[in-house]
Structures are given as structure tokens and as C-alpha cells.
N, C-alpha and C positions, 0 to 999 in steps of 0.2 A: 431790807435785810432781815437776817432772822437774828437772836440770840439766846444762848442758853440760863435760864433766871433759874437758882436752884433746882438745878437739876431737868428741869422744862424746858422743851424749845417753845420760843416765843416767836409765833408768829404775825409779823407785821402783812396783812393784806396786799397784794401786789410785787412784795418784794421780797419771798423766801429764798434763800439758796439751794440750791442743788444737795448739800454737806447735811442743812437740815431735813429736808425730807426725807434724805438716807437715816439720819437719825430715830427719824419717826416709824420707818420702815422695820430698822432695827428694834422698836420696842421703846422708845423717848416717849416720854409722853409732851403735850402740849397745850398749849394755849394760845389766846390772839391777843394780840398788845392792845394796852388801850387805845380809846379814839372809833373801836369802828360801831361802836353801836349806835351815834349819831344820824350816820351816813345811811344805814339802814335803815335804822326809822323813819328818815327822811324819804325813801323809797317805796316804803310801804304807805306812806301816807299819799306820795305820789300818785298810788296806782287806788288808793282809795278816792282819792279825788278823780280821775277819769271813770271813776264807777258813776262816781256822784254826776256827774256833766253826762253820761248818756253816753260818752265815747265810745267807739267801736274800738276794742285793744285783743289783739292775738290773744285765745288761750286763756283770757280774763273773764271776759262775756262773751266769747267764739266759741264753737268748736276747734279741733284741733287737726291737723293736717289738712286733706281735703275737705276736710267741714267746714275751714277756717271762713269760710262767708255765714256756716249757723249761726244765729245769732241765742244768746242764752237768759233766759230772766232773772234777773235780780234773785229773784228767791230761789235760784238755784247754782246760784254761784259757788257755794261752797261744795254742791252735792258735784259737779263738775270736777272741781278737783280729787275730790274722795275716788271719781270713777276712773279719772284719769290713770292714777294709783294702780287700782286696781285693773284695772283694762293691760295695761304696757306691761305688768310682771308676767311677761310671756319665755323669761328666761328658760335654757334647757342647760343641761350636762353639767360638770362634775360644781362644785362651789369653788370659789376665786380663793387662794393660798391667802391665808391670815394678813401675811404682810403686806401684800397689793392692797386688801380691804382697809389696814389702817391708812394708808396710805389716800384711797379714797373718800375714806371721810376726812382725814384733814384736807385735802383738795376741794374736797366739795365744801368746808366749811368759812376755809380761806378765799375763796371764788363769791359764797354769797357773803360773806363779809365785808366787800368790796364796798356794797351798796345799791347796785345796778339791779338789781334781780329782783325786788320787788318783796322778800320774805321778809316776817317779824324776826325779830331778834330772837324768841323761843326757839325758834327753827333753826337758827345759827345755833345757841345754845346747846342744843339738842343731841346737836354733831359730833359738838366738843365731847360734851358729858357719855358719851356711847364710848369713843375716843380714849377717856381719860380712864373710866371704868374697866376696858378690856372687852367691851361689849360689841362683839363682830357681827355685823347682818351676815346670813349665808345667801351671796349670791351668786346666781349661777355663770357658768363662764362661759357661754354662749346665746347668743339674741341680739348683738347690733354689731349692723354696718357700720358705723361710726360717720354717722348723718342726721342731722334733727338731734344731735347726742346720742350717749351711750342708754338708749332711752330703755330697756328692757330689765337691762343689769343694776343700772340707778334708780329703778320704779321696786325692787325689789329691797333694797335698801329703804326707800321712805317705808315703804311697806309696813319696816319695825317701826318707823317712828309714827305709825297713825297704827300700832298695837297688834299689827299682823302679820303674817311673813315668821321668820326664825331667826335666831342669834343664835352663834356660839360665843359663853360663857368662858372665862378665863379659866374655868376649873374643869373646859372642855365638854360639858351640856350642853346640847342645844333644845332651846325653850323657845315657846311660841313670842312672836314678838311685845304682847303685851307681858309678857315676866322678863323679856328682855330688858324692857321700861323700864318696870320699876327694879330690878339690878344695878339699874343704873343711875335712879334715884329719880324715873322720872314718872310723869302720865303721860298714858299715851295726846298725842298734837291733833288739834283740831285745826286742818290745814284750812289758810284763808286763802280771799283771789291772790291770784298766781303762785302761791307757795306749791302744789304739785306738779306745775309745770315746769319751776327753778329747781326744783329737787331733778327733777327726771332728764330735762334739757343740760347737756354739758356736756364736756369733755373729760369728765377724772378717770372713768373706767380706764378708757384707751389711755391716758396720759399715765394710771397708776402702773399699768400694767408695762408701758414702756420705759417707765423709770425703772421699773423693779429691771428687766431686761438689763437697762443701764448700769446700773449696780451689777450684777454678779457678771456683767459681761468684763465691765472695766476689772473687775477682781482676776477675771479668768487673761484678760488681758495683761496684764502687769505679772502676774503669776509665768506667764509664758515669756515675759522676756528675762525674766529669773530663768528656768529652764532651757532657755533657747541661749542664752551665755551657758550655761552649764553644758548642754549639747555641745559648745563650741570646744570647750575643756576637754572634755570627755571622747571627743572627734580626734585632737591634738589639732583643732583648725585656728587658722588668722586671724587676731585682730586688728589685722591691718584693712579690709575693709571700710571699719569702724572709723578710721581715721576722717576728724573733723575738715581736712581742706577736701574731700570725695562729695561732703555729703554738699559742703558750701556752693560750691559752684554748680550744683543742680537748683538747690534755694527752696527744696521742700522743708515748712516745716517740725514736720509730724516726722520726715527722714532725720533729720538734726539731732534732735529728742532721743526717738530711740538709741540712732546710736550712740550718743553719750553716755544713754542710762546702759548699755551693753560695754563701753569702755571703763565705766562706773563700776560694774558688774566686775570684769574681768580683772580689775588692775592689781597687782600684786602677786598674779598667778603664778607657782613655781612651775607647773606643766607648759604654760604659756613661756616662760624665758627658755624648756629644756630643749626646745627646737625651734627657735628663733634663729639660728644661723644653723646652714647646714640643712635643713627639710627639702630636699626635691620638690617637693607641693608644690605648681607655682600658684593656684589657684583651688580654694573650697567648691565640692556643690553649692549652687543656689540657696539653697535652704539654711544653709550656713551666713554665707556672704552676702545674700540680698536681704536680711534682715531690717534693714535700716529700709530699707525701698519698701520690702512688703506689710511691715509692722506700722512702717511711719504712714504709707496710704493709709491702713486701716487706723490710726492714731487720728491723724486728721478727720477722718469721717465719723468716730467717737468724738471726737470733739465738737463737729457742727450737729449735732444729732442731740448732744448733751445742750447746746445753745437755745438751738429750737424747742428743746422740751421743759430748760428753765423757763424759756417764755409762756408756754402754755402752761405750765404748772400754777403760774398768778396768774394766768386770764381769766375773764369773766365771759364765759365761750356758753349762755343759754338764750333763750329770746322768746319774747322781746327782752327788748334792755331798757332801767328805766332812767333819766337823769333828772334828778329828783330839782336841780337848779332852775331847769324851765319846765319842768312838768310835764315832758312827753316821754311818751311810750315808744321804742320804735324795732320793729322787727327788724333783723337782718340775717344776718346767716354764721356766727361765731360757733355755733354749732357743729360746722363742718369739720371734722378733722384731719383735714387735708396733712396740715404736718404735723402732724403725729403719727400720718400712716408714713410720711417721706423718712422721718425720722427714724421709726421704726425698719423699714428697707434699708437703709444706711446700717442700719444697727447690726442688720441681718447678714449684710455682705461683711462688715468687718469681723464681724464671729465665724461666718464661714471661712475666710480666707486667713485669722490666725489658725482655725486647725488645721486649715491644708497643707501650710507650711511646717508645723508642727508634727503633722502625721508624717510629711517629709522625712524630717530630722530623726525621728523615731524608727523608722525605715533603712536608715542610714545606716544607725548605729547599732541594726542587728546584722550589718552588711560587712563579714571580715576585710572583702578586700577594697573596702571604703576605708577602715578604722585600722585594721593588722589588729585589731581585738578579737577575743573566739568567735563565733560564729553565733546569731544569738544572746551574746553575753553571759552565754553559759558557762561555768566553772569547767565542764567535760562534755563538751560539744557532741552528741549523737546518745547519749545513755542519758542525757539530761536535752530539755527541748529549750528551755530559759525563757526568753521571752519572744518566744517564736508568735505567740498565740496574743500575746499584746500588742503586738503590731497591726494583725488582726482585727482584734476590737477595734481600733484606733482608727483604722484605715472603714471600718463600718461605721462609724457615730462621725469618720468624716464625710461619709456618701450620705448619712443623711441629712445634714448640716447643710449640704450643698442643696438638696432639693427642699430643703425650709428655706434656703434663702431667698428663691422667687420671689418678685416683687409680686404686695399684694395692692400697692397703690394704685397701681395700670385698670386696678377691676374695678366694675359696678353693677348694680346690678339696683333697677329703681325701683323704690317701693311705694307705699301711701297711694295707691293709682295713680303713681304717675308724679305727683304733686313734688314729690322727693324724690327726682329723677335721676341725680348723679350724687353718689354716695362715696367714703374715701374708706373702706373694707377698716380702717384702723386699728379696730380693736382684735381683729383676729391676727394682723401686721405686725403688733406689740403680744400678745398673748403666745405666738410664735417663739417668739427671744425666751422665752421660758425654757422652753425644752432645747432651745439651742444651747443656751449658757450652761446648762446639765453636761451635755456632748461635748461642749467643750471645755469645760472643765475637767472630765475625763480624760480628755485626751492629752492636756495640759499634764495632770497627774500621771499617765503612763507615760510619760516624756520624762518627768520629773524622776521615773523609777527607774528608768534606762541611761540616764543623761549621769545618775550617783551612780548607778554599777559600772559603767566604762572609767567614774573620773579614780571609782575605788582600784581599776586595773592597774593604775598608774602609781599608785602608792610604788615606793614613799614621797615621790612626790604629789602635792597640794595645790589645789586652785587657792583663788583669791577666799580673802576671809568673810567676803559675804555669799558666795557661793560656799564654801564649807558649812555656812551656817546655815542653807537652806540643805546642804545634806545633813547635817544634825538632826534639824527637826523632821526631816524624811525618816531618819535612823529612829527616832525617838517614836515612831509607829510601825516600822516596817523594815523588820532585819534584810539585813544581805541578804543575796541570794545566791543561796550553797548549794542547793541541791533542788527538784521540780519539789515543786506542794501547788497547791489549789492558788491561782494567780488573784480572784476577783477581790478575796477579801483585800489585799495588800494594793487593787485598782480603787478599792472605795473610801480605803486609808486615805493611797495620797489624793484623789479627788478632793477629800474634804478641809486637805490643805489648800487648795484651790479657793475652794467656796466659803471657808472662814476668812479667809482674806488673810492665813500664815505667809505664804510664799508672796503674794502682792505687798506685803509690806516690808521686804527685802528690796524694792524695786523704786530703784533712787526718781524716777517720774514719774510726776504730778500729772494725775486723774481728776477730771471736774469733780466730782462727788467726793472725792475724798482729801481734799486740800482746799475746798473753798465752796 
């Protein structure tokens, strides 16, 4: 487990939580509980003894991928590594967001902290201290398949730590990686055998980046079942749906959940009791009434996506691995990021399929003779266009949403001649979710803007007092709408109630990341 020691997460090797890494991500800083420098040492002394014995060991005294039969001499073990470094930083395109990067070096420092990996302590140290100081390698966000590791984008990272490459500086410079060093209070590392191959081999790219996904998706997630009750409000629709013996005797989890947290949501509603007897209705649209079905599918598939990714977040996913108990070295394939690309697909579908129901509800509720509200939500329907044109956006960031959700798992594509024949695309899988969780947060917020002007038609009656509250804080950036003005600034307001995690924490269900 992890826990907070003044102010720091502490992280114990093997066993962080999901809650801390979010933390980390957010700007915590950290460190690693005592005990693991032991285990390390022990590691590295491991793989110094199979130097010593003449051993043939992957990537120690080999070459690396299809070289892996060259054999290397002694007196060039270290220059091996130095080239390895430098050989792989073949990264391209824009550099990886701030928070992903922190995220990858605590991943990569908790992974070689384990012990398996073969690195001196300095090297672990190294991670931390970059870490702690605000000191970012810029790396680039494209160059691996997510096979053999994130080997492109993590070669660009060590890069700073042996004095090359660039950082940015918390004061936002970026300096060549030796002033990154000492910023940070360090010299540049004279990498020994296998310390460039454990840097480079892993999984944190594709894992940082999927987590980060994880994060602002679960916010955009929770956000939307805040809005998606308020749409019910503002519809004047059932929640009788919602009713717990519907959801019991189907027995999905993730359907239960939701719609409690939506009965949660609604309870105390004055517009909900003012047509509770008497409504013709006999039934809502879909978008309304299957909430619990289509939110709770996508709930569950965050949830096993979040499971998978706590796992690899503590693995020890470079190779070889050493176990420093008996002394061997042994190559295998941890490497692969098989689930973290499955992960990230999962990830992909449930962010696609809360905006589609969401751009739904949006749709709806500029539809009079859905709602018997003006047309648009306009004040004066035809001299004013209202939110005609946000439905619009809404219904475009959901066609693209849908065409990022294609699985990238299905693909390969081999590389190394051959040697690295089936590859799991991962990192572009998770890198993905980036710009999904934007889209749909967006589209979350122009819900969020439609869902308050329908529930404002109703005055003087009131919804429930935690939906009031999420119109409040809508109000508190983004007046009524009286009359046309320019719509995007008042899309990027409530967006960024989305993305600060305001309207998610309205939202009576527990998110892995953010309750444990």
C-alpha cells in the first residue's frame, strides 16, 4: 500500500494504490518507504557476479534485440549501455503532458525499486530526486509499440539522467539534461551493466499514460451521472427506472451503482414529485431511462481496466529479471503490454459510449416536443438560436470519440527484424484516452449547460439539493442564458468543471482512483 507521511506519498514497491498515483499525478510529491535498497543491491550484485562467472545474460554482455546472440567484452560493458541510451531515443512528436511524465518516473522508480532489475541504488535515487525537484525529461509522445517496453520514450528519459536529452524546469525552462542534473542536485550517472537496459525496458510510458486516461475519464465519468440526473430533471423524466428491484434481477453490477448514485442524485426533487401522478408519460427515451444499463456497462469496464492497470503499475515489466536469491538471470517477456493496450480499449469504449448517451440527452433537451420546453432552450425561440449550435459540437466530439475508440490491441505490426514479431500498439492505445477524456468532458459540460437552463424553466420549482448544487456552481461561471452571445467561452467554463473534478464530486459513486 501507499501512504501519506507529511505531506508525501509513500511509496511501498509492489503495492501503491491507484488513489496514490492520482496523487502523484496531481502534483504530491514522493518517496519510497524504507527496506527497498537492500533488495537492490542485492540485484545488482547479482548481475555483477554473472559478469564475473563469464555468464552469457541478455543486454549485459549481448547485444540487444537481434543481436542478442553478440556477445560483448568486459571492457565494454559500460560503453553498451551508454549506446543503448542513446541508439533508442528515436522518439518523434509533441513531448508527453507534465503529469503523465511525473507519473512515469515514479512508475519507473517504484518498478526498479522492487529489486529485479538489476540497477544500483543511485539509479533508483535519481528518479526520485528528478521527481521531487519538479525536474521533467521532455519526452516525446511517439516511438513505441508497446513491446520490448516503452523503449523510445523511456531511452529519452534516461537520456537526462546520463546528462543529455532536456528537462523542463518547474519555472518552465527547458535546459539540456546535464543543468537538468544539477537542478536537481544531481551528477550526471555513469550507467553500469544493465542499468540502460532497466531504464529503457518497461511498461510506465504506456501504463502513465493510461492511467492519466484513467483519471480524467473516471472524473468525466461521475461528472456525467451528475448531469445525466439533472437531464432527468430538466426532461421532467422517471425515476422510476432507477428503482432498485429493475436493476436486481438483471445482477449487473456496475447497473446497481449507477443507478443508486442517480436515485442518490434525484431524491428530494420538487419537479420530480410535481408530475409524479398524473403525467401521461408512460415511458422516457433511452437516454434517460437506460442509464443504469448503459453507464453501469461502462462502470464495470472502468472498473476492470482500473484493476489491470493497478497491477501493472507495481510490476516489474523489463528483462531480463534478476533474482538476486539464486542468482540467475532470466529473460522473458514482462515487457509486453498486452494489458495495458486491453485496458486502455476498455477505457476507450466506456468514454466513447458515456458521450453517446450523453450527446443523446443533449439532443433531447433542445427537442420541444420531447420536453414541452422552448425549442433550443431559448428564452424566444427564432430571434434567439439558444443552444442550437451546442448540440452540434456535442454530437462532433461524439463522432470523434467513436472513431478513437477502435481497438488498438487487434494491431501489430513486428519490429527488430523480426525478433519482436507481435507487439501490443499500448502506448498509442492509452495516449488515445487523452484526447477522448477532453471530448468528453466537453460534451459532459454542454449537458451540464442545458440540463441547468431546462431545470431553470421549471422554477419555482426545485430539483434535489445536490443537483441545485451543481447548478450553483454552473451559475458561479456561467450566467443564464437570456439572450444569443458567443456560446464557446461559457463550453470551456463548464468543461472545466468536468476536468477539475467540481461536478464528480457531487457524485455519490465510488471511483477506483478516487476512494482507494
Amino acid at each position: 500500500m501507499s501512504e501519506a507521511a507529511h505531506g508525501a506519498i509513500v511509496l511501498r514497491p509492489g503495492a501503491v494504490t491507484l488513489k496514490a498515483w492520482r496523487a502523484i499525478r496531481d502534483g504530491a510529491t514522493a518517496a519510497l518507504a524504507d527496506g527497498w535498497r537492500a533488495p537492490v543491491q542485492a540485484a545488482a550484485e547479482a548481475v555483477a557476479a554473472a559478469i564475473a562467472r563469464g555468464e552469457p545474460a541478455y543486454g549485459i554482455n549481448t547485444g540487444f534485440g537481434k543481436l542478442a546472440s553478440t556477445r560483448i567484452p568486459a571492457e565494454a560493458l559500460a560503453r553498451l549501455q551508454l549506446n543503448i541510451v542513446r541508439s533508442h531515443a528515436a522518439g518523434t512528436g509533441v513531448a508527453l503532458p507534465d503529469r503523465v511524465v511525473r507519473l512515469v518516473l515514479a512508475l519507473k522508480a517504484a518498478s526498479l525499486a522492487r529489486g529485479h532489475s538489476g540497477v544500483g541504488p543511485a539509479t533508483v535515487e535519481a528518479l526520485v530526486a528528478l521527481l521531487a525537484a519538479g525536474v521533467l525529461p521532455l519526452i516525446p509522445a511517439q516511438g513505441s509499440v508497446g513491446a520490448s517496453g516503452d523503449l523510445a520514450p523511456l531511452a529519452h528519459l534516461a537520456l537526462v539522467l546520463i546528462g543529455e536529452g532536456e528537462a523542463r524546469l518547474p519555472d518552465g525552462r527547458i535546459v539540456p539534461g546535464a543543468g537538468a542534473m544539477r537542478a536537481a542536485g544531481l551528477a550526471p550517472l555513469t550507467l553500469g551493466p544493465k542499468e540502460g537496459l532497466a531504464l529503457l525496458n518497461g511498461t510506465q510510458v504506456s501504463t502513465a499514460l493510461a492511467l492519466e486516461g484513467l483519471f480524467a475519464i473516471e472524473d468525466a465519468f461521475a461528472a456525467a451521472l451528475v448531469t445525466g440526473a439533472l437531464s432527468v430533471d430538466g426532461a421532467r423524466g422517471s425515476d422510476t427506472p432507477f428503482d432498485p428491484r429493475i436493476q436486481a434481477v438483471r445482477g449487473h453490477a456496475g447497473q446497481g451503482e449507477v443507478a443508486a448514485a442517480l436515485r442518490a442524485l434525484l431524491a428530494g426533487s420538487a419537479i420530480r414529485e410535481s408530475h409524479r401522478v398524473g403525467d401521461p408519460r408512460v415511458q422516457d427515451p433511452y437516454s434517460l431511462r437506460c442509464q443504469p444499463q448503459v453507464m453501469g456497462a461502462a462502470l464495470d469496464l472502468i472498473r476492470a481496466s482500473a484493476a489491470t492497470l493497478a497491477v501493472e503499475a507495481n510490476a516489474v515489466s523489463d528483462n531480463p529479471l534478476v533474482f538476486a536469491d539464486t542468482g540467475e538471470i532470466l529473460s522473458g517477456g514482462n515487457f509486453h503490454a498486452e494489458p495495458v493496450a486491453f485496458a486502455a480499449d476498455m477505457l476507450a469504449l466506456a468514454a466513447a459510449e458515456a458521450g453517446n448517451i450523453a450527446e443523446r440527452r443533449i439532443a433531447l433537451l433542445t427537442d420541444p416536443a420531447m420536453t414541452g420546453l422552448p425549442a433550443f432552450l431559448a428564452p424566444d425561440p427564432g430571434l434567439h438560436s439558444g443552444f442550437m449550435l451546442a448540440q452540434v459540437t456535442a454530437a462532433a466530439l461524439a463522432a470523434e470519440n467513436k472513431a478513437l475508440a477502435a481497438p488498438r490491441s487487434i494491431d501489430t505490426v513486428p519490429t527488430s527484424a523480426n525478433q519482436e514479431d507481435h507487439v501490443s500498439m499500448a502506448t498509442g492505445a492509452a495516449r488515445r484516452l487523452l484526447e477522448m477524456a477532453v471530448n468528453l468532458a466537453a460534451i459532459v459540460g454542454i449537458e451540464a449547460l442545458l440540463a441547468a437552463q431546462a431545470v431553470e424553466f421549471h422554477r419555482p420549482l426545485t430539483s434535489s439539493a445536490a443537483l441545485e448544487r451543481a447548478i450553483a456552481l454552473l451559475r458561479d461561471r456561467v450566467p443564464r442564458w437570456r439572450e444569443d452571445r458567443a456560446m464557446a467561452p461559457d463550453i470551456a467554463a463548464a468543461r472545466a468543471l468536468v476536468e477539475d473534478g467540481t461536478l464528480a464530486a457531487l457524485c455519490p459513486l465510488a471511483l477506483p482512483s478516487r476512494h482507494g
